[in-house]
C-alpha positions as CSV (number, residue, x, y, z in Angstrom):
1,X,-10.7,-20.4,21.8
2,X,-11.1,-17.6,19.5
3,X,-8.7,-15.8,19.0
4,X,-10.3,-12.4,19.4
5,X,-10.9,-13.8,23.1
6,X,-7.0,-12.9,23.7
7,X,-7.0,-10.0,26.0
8,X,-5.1,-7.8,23.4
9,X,-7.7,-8.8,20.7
10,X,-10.4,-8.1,23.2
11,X,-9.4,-4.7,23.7
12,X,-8.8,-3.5,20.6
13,X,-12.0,-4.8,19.5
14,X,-13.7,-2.9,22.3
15,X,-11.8,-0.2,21.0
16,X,-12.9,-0.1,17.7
17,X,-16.7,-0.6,18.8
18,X,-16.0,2.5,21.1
19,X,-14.2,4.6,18.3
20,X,-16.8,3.1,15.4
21,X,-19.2,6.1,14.6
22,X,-16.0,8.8,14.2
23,X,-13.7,5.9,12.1
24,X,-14.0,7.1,8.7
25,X,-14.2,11.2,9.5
26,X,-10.9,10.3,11.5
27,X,-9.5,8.5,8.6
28,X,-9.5,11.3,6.3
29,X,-9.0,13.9,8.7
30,X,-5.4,12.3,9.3
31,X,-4.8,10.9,6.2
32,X,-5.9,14.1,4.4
33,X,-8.0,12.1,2.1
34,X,-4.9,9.7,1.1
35,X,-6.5,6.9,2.5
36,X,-9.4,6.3,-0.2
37,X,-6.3,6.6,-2.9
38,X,-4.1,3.6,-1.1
39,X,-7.2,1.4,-0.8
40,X,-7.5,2.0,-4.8
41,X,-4.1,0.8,-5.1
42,X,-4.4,-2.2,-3.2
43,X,-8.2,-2.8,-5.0
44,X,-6.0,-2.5,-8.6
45,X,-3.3,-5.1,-7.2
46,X,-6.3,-7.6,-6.0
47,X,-8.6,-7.8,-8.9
48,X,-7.3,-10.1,-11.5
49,X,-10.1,-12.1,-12.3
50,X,-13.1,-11.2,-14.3
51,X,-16.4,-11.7,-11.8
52,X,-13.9,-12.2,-8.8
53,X,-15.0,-13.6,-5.4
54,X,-12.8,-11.2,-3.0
55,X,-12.0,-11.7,1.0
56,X,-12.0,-8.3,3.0
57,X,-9.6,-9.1,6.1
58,X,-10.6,-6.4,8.7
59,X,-13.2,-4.7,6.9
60,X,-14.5,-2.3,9.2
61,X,-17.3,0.3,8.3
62,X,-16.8,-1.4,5.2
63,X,-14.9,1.1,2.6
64,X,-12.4,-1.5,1.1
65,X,-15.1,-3.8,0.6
66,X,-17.3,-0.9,-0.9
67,X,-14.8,0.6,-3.4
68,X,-13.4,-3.1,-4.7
69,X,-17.4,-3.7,-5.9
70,X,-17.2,-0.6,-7.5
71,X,-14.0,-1.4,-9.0
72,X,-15.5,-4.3,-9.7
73,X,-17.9,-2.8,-11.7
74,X,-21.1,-5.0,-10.7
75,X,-19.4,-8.6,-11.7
76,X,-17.7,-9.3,-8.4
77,X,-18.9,-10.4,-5.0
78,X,-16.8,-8.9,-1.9
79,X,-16.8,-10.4,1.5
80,X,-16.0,-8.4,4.4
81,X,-14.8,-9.8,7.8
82,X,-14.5,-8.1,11.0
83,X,-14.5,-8.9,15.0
84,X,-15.7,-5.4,15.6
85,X,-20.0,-5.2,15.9
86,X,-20.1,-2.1,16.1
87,X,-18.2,-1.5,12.7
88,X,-20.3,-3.7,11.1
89,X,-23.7,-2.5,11.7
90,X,-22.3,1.2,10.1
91,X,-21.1,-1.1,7.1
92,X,-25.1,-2.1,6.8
93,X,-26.2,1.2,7.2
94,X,-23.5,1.9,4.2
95,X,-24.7,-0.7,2.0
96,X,-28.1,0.5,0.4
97,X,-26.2,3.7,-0.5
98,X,-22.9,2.5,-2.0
99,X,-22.7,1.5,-5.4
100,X,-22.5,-2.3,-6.2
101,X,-23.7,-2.3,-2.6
102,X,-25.9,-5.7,-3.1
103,X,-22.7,-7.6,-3.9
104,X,-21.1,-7.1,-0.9
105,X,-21.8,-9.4,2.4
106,X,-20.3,-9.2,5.7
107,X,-19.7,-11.4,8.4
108,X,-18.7,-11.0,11.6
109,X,-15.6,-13.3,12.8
110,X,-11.9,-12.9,13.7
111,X,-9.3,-12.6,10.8
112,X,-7.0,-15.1,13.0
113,X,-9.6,-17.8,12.5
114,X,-11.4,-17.1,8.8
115,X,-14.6,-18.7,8.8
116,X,-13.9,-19.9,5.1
117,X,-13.8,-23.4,3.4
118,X,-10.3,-23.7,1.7
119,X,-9.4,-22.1,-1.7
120,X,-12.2,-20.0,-2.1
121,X,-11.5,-16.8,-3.1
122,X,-9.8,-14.9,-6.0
123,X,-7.9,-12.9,-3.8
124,X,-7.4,-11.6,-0.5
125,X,-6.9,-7.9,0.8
126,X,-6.7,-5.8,3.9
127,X,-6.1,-2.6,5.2
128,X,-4.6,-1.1,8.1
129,X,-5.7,-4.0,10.0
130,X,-2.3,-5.8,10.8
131,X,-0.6,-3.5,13.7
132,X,-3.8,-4.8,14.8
133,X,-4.0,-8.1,15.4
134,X,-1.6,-10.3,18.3
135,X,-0.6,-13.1,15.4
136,X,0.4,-11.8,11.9
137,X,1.8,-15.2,11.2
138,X,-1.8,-17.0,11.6
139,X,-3.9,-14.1,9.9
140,X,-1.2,-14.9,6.8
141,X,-2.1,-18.6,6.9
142,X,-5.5,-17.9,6.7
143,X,-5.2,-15.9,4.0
144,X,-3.2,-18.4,2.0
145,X,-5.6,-21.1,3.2
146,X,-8.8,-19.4,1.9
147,X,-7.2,-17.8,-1.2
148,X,-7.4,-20.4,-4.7
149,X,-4.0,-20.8,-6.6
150,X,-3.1,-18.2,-8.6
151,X,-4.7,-15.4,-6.1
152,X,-3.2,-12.7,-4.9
153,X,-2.7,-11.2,-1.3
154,X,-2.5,-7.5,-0.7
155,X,-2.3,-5.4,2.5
156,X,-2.0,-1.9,3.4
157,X,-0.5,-0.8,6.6
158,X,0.8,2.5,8.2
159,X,4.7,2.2,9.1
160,X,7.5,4.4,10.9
161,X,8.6,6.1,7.5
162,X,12.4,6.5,6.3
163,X,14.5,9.0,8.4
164,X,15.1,12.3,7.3
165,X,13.2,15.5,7.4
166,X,9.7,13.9,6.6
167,X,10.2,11.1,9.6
168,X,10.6,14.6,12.2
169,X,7.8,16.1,10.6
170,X,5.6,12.9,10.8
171,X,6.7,11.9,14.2
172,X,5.5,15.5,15.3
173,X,2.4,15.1,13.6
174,X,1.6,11.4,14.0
175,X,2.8,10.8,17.4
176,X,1.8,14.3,19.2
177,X,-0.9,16.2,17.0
178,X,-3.2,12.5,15.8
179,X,-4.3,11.7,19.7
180,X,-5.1,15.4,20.0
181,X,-7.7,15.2,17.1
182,X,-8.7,11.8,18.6
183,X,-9.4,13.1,21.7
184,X,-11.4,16.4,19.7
185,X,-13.6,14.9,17.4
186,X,-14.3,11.3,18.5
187,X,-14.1,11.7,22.3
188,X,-11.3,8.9,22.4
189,X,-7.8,10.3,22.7
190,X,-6.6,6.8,24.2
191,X,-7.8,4.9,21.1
192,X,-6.1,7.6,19.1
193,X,-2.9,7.4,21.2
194,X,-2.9,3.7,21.2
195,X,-3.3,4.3,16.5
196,X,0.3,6.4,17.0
197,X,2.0,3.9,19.3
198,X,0.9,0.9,17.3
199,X,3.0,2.8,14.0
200,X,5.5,3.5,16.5
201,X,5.9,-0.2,17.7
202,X,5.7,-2.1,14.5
203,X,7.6,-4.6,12.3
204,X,9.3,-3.0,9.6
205,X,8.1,-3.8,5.9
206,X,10.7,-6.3,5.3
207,X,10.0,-8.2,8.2
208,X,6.5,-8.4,7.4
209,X,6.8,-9.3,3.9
210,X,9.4,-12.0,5.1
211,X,6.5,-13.3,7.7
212,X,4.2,-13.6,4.3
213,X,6.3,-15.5,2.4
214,X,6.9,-17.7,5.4
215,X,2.5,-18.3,5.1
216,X,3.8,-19.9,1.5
217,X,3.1,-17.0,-0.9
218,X,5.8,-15.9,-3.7
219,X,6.7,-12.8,-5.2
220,X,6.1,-10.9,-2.3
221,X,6.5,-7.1,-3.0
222,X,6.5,-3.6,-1.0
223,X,5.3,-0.6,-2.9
224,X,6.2,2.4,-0.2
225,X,4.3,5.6,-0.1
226,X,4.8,8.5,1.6
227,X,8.7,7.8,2.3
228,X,7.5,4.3,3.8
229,X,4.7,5.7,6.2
230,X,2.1,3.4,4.2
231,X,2.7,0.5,2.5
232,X,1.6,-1.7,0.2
233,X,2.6,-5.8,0.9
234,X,1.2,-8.3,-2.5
235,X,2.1,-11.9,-2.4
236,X,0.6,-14.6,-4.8
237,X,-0.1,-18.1,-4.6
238,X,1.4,-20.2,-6.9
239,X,-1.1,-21.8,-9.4
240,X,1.0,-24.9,-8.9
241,X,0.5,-24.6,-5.1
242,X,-1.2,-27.5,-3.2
243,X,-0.2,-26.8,0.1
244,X,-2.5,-24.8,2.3
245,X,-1.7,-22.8,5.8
């Protein structure tokens, strides 16, 4: 079974079909335009091959996968996989205006089952995607799988930030005023509530970048912005590394 057939998979991914059209004007709305800066971070951490063949876990409307083949600066190919439709069909509409747009491709499939042969890619990214899905453990394995020794694993993901005065102010904010505006401009205030309570609920950083080294990867870091309300997770597999997930 797939594992998008899991009745928490199944209803995020309705959710994210219902929420699809308003995604990226909700994005930077909240994020006050920080978003398209993290994703630059984590496209700086992932390219470290000339001509790279790049996996986009969770791609969505597709502007990860858009901004690493501009990064890329025409030589790299950039695969984007998601398990929403709806999200997909705005990355196609995307494609014929975004720069670099003929080297991306997207496929529509379930990050907990990667429709990949083994070692293929040069590295492996995603972004805001794990709160998201019911196994972290398996979409790291499948990342380790389909990434080629010497690649490099990098995720972005939103996070209850360090206490003190920002954590109040961001509780307020994230918590209270995010399914307001989700309710206001895309018509979804549940889908924006369940965003907050997903933050709310989830693994610290260390305990994720423990469950990624546990997939097999070394040198796992966490780069924190924001006091720790986003960060940034890169692991590497080793170039001596047989063993896949």
């Amino acid at each position: 079974m797939l594992a998008f057939d899991h009745s928490r998979d199944r209803a995020v991914q309705n959710m994210f079909d219902r929420i699809a059209r308003r995604y990226d004007l909700l994005n930077r709305v909240i994020s006050f335009r920080l978003d398209s800066w993290w994703r630059n971070q984590a496209i700086k951490a992932v390219l470290t091959v000339p001509n790279p063949l790049i996996l986009d876990l969770g791609a969505g409307t597709g502007d990860l996968t858009f901004a690493a083949a501009k990064a890329a600066q025409g030589n790299g190919r950039i695969v984007g996989l998601d398990f929403s439709l709806q999200m997909l069909r705005l990355a196609q509409e995307k494609k014929s205006r975004a720069p670099q747009g003929d080297n991306t491709f997207f496929v529509l499939g379930s990050a907990l089952l990667a429709p990949f042969k083994d070692a293929v890619f040069d590295g492996v990214m995603t972004a805001f995607v794990l709160r998201n899905v019911s196994d972290l453990s398996l979409l790291f394995a499948h990342a380790f799988r389909v990434l080629k020794p010497g690649g490099k694993f990098v995720s972005l993901d939103m996070f209850p930030p360090s206490k003190g005065w920002f954590s109040i102010l961001y509780g307020f904010y994230f918590y209270r005023l995010v399914p307001w505006l989700g309710g206001l401009l895309a018509g979804d205030r549940d889908a924006y509530k369940y965003l907050s309570e997903s933050v709310r609920q989830f693994h610290p950083p260390e305990t994720v970048a423990t469950a990624i080294e546990q997939a097999g990867f070394e040198r796992v870091t966490i780069q924190r912005f924001l006091r720790g309300a986003v960060c940034m997770h890169v692991g590497e597999k080793s170039i001596h590394s047989a063993r896949n997930a």
